[in-house]
N, C-alpha and C positions, 0 to 999 in steps of 0.2 A: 462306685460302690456296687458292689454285687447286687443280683434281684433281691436273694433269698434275704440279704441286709436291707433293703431297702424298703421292701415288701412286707416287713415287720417281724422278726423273729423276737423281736425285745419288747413283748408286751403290747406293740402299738397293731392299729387294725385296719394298718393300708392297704394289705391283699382285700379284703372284704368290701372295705371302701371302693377299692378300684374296681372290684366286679359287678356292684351293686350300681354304682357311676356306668361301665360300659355296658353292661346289661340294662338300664334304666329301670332296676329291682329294687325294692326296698324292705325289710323285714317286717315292717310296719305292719298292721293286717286294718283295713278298716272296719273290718266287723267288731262290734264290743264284743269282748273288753278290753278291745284295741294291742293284741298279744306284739310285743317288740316295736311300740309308740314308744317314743318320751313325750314329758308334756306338752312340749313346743307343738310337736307334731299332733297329738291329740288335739289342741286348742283348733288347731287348721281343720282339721277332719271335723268336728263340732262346727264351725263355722261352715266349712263349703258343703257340708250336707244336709243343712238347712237350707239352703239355698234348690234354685231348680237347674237344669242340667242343662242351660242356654249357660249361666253364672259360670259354671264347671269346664265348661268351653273356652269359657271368653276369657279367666285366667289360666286354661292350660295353655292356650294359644299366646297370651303375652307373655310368659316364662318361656318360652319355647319362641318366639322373638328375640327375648332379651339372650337366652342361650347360643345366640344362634349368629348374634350380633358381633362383629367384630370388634366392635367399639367399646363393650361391656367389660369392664375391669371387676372382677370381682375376687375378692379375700377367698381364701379355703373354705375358711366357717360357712361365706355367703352362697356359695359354688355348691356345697354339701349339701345344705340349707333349700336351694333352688332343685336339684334334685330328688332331695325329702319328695319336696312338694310335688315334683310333675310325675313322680310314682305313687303318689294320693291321690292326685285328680285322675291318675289312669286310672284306678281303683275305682274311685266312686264314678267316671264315665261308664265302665262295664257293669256295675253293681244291681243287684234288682233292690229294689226298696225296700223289699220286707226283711232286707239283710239289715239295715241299720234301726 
């Protein structure tokens, strides 16, 4: 298959997906009112920023094991999913407080 087919010209959003993945980017924004979250991800963002920033470590770091893992078989969804996540916890690692 060609890139430019592959890459999505028929509606799907795998160029984005794929630069968002090797960029380790996310549209996401964690500041409210959460601009290009879905809820999934909002729920995450509500949860690990109540937490303190030892919490926000110690799961970027075990995403970033399991990532990293040869052994780790993960679906698309989960692989996207683990992703989401370790471009939220970068977010809220650099974040100042007063932002949330």
């Amino acid at each position: 298959m060609s890139m430019c087919d592959e890459l999505g010209p028929k509606g799907e959003h795998y160029m984005q997906d794929y630069i968002m993945e090797a960029g380790g980017t996310s549209l996401c924004s964690i500041v409210a009112p959460y601009k290009g979250c879905g809820e999934k991800e909002i729920k995450f963002i509500e949860k690990m920023a109540s937490g303190d920033a030892s919490a926000v470590a110690a799961q970027e770091e075990r995403l970033n094991k399991m990532k990293s893992d040869p052994k780790t078989k993960l679906t698309d969804t989960a692989a996207s999913w683990m992703n989401q996540r370790l471009a939220i916890l970068g977010q809220l690692a650099k974040r100042d407080p007063s932002d949330l």
